[in-house]
Residue, then its C-alpha position, 0 to 999 in steps of 0.5 A: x268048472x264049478x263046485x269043487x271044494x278046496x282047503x280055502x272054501x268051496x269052488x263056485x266057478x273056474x275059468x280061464x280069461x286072455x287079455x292082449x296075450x295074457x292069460x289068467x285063470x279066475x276062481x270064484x270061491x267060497x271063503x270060510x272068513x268072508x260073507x261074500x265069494x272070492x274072485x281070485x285072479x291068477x296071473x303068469x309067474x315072472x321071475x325078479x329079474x324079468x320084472x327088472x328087465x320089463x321096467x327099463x324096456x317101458x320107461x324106453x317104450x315111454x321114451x321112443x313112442x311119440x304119442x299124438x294126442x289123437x291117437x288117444x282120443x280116436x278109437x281107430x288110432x289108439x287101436x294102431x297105437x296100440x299094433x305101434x307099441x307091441x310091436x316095439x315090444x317085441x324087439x326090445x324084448x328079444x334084445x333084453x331077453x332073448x332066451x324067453x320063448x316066443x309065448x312069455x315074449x307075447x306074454x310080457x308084451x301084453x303085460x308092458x301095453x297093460x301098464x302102460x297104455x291100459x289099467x293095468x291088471x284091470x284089464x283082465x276084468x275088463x275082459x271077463x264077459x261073466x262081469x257086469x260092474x267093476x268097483x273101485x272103493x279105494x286103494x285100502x280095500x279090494x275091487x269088488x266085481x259084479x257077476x252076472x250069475x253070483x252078484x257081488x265078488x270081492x277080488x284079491x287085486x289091490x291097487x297100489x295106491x290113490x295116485x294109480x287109481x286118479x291116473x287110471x281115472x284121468x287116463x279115462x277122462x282124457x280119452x274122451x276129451x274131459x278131466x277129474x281134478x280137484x276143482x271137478x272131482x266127479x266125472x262121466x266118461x266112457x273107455x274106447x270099448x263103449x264101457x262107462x266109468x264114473x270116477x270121484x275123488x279124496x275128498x268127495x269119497x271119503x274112503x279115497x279115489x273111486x272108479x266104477x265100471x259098468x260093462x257092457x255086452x261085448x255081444x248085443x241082445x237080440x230078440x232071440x236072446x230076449x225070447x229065450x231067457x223068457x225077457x219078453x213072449x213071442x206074443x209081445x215081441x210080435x205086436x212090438x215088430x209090428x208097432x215098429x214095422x208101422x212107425x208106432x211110438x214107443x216109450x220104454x221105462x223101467x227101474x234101475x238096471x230094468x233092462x230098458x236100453x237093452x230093449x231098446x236096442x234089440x227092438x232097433x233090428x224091427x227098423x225097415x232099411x231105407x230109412x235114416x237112423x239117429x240115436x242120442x245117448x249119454x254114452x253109446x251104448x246102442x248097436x245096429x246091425x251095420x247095414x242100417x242108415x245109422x248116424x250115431x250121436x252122444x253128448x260132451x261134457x263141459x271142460x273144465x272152464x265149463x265151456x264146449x258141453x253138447x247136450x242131448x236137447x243140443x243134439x235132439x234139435x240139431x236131430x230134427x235138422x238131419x232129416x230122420x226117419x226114426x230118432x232114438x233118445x238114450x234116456x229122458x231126464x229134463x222137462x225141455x228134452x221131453x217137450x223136444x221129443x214130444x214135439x218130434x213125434x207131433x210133427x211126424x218124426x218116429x221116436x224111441x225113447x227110454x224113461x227112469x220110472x217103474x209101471x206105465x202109469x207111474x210113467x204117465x204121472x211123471x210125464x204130466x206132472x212137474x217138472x216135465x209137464x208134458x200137455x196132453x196134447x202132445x203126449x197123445x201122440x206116444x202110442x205104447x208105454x213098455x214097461x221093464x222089471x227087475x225082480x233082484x230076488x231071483x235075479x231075472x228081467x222081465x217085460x213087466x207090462x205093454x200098455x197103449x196110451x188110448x186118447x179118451x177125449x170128450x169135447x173141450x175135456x182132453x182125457x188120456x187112459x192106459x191100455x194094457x195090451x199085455x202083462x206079466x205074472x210073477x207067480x207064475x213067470x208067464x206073460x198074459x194077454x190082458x186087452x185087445x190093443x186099441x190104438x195100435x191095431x186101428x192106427x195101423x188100419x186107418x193108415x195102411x188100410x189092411x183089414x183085421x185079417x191082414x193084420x192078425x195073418x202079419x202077426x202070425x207070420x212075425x210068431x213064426x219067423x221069430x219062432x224059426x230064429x230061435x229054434x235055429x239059435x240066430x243071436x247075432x245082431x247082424x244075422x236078425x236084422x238081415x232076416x228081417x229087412x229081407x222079409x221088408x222086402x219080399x215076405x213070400x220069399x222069406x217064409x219059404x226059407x223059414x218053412x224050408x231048410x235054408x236060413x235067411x241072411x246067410x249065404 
């Protein structure tokens, strides 16, 4: 529901959001004493007494539930934690109130685990799918949330003081095995549903204890979604399926909030099944479809005695020990990462990495200036640079430019150049064939033998299959990467299906 006008301001959006049995209705207004909108939440109305009846029913739940630190670390048992402690709602709340009906019982269920297991009210923002952030400045100030269509949003919630907001911070922290304290006021961390959190505190923020949320897509992109929002054409999609079908390198870079991981996660569905599957990440934010051979890695920060970190360069040596086909780094920020992952891809390991930098040739300078350095002969081995732009004015994400990193050596001198394979137009919100690609296209000949025919026909039948998905509004990622491990396996097969009726992958 959308643009309805009320005596508090105009109504941009109207929605209804459950979180563990508890509704709440969300309103995005436009205030008349506000330069930003309002997002309203609206909770179910209790009466005094209940509220009483639910605090003594917690401080028993707190009481009676033995929780094992495990179960607060591991996802798995927090999950039956959780099944334990509703559960025990239930009955508590049907001795203390029994004339509630079996719907507000759910309710006040949900509500106590909130509160007591969870962030409270939080929880609904958590759950809201139209939320990319969400901020806490403070407890003098409301949160703020980022929405995926309006941008940033003042909410009505509150928090009660800056001691909620350390417990929620330190609740995070605990379940990934670190703390915030004051001898360690930042901190990294990441809550059970993939989320990441960075919390700060008094005095470090000025303003009080801080929490900020980056939410992450409950469903993962897909191809076919980057295809339909025009993120990428079927073109580069297409000559990016068959860099990755033929193990090509790829370096994916881009600004902040570019869409880098992003990319890099809806090109992980191009990787043939038989092969062995490591990703390494900051915080895991990479999905695969479930039937690859995936050993997913992330890293740990030190404790407080600043003992037990694991870094990435840990886990990238440690990687090169696990026998991977295809290896991917969540983001190269150190010059020894870099030397590591160019080193991989020199001894034959193929690589998929994202980089913090805006166009391919600034990514380029970066890679081969101080402090990462890399030489030139090993960065020769890194065959396409992507680059991804976020253009904030109208608030779209776009594959900006498709670059090969050609090795254009004579004699003793070691020369490097870009190619730029594809690019796109701002102007006119469309991508254009520049060069005809270089390395990738004879890389592929050298090593397989087809012939130019063989390759453009390859690209062709990629166009069509890709095409079809989206035609037939095939967005999971488990469905995309099966249609595409069945054309691994027999491509005759899966382009009957795509000229027939049936849709590949599904039974």
């Amino acid at each position: 529901m959308k643009d309805k006008k009320s005596r508090k301001g105009k109504i941009m959006e109207y929605y209804s959001v459950t979180a563990d049995d508890v509704p709440a209705k969300i309103k995005v207004r436009m205030s008349r004493d506000s330069f930003v909108p309002i997002y309203e939440v609206t909770f179910p109305e209790l009466e005094t007494a209940t509220v009483a009846v639910m605090d003594e029913i917690r401080e028993e739940l707190i009481m009676d539930l033995d929780i094992k630190p495990v179960e607060v670390i591991n996802p798995d048992e927090m999950k039956k934690l959780k099944e334990r402690f509703m559960e025990k709602t239930a009955k508590l709340v049907d001795q203390k109130i029994p004339h509630l009906s079996s719907e507000k019982k759910r309710i006040l269920a949900g509500i106590l685990m909130h509160k007591s297991l969870g962030l409270g009210s939080i929880e609904i923002l958590l759950k809201d799918s139209n939320l990319e952030e969400i901020v806490i400045n403070g407890s003098k100030e409301p949160v703020w949330v980022y929405h995926r269509k309006l941008g940033w949003l003042k909410t009505n919630l509150v928090l009660k003081s800056e001691t909620e907001i350390y417990n929620y911070s330190s609740q995070i922290g605990r379940r990934v095995g670190t703390q915030i304290t004051n001898l360690s006021p930042l901190m990294d961390a990441y809550l059970t549903t993939g989320d990441r959190a960075n919390a700060t505190m008094f005095p470090i923020s000025s303003h009080g204890n801080t929490l900020t949320i980056r939410k992450f897509s409950r469903k993962p992109w897909t191809i076919t979604d980057f295809i339909k929002s025009k993120t990428l054409s079927l073109n580069i999609a297409a000559f990016l399926w068959l860099a990755m079908q033929y193990e090509m390198n790829i370096l994916i870079s881009g600004g902040t909030a570019s869409g880098k991981t992003a990319l890099l996660n809806v090109l992980t569905c191009f990787i043939p099944p038989n092969q062995r599957v490591i990703t390494i990440e900051d915080t895991r934010e990479m999905r695969l479809p479930e039937f690859l051979h995936w050993v997913p890695m992330t890293t740990r920060p030190p404790n407080p005695e600043g003992k037990g970190e694991i870094t990435m360069l840990n886990l990238m040596v440690n990687a090169l020990r696990m026998r991977p086909d295809r290896m991917i780094v969540g983001e190269i920020r150190r010059s020894r990462e870099a030397e590591v992952l160019f080193e991989a891809i020199h001894t034959g390991h193929s690589v998929y990495a994202t980089i913090h930098s805006n166009t391919a040739d600034e990514t380029l300078r970066r890679l081969t200036n101080p402090p990462i350095n890399i030489p030139n002969s090993l960065l020769m081995s890194l065959d396409i640079i992507v680059a991804m732009h976020r253009d904030r004015r109208r608030d779209i994400r776009r594959v900006l430019e498709v670059m090969e990193l050609v090795d254009v050596s004579s004699g003793t001198n070691m020369s490097l150049e870009l190619n730029q394979v594809f690019r796109w137009s701002p102007s006119k919100d469309s991508f254009m064939k520049m060069e005809m690609s270089r390395k990738v296209i004879e890389n592929i000949k050298i090593y397989t033998g087809m012939s130019d025919k063989e390759i453009e026909g390859s690209l062709k039948e990629k166009k069509r299959i890709l095409q079809w998905m989206v035609d037939n509004s095939i967005d999971d990622i488990d469905r995309v990467g099966k249609i595409i491990s069945e054309y691994y396996v027999d491509p005759d097969s899966v382009m009957e299906k795509v000229k027939g009726t049936r849709t590949p992958g599904k039974k």
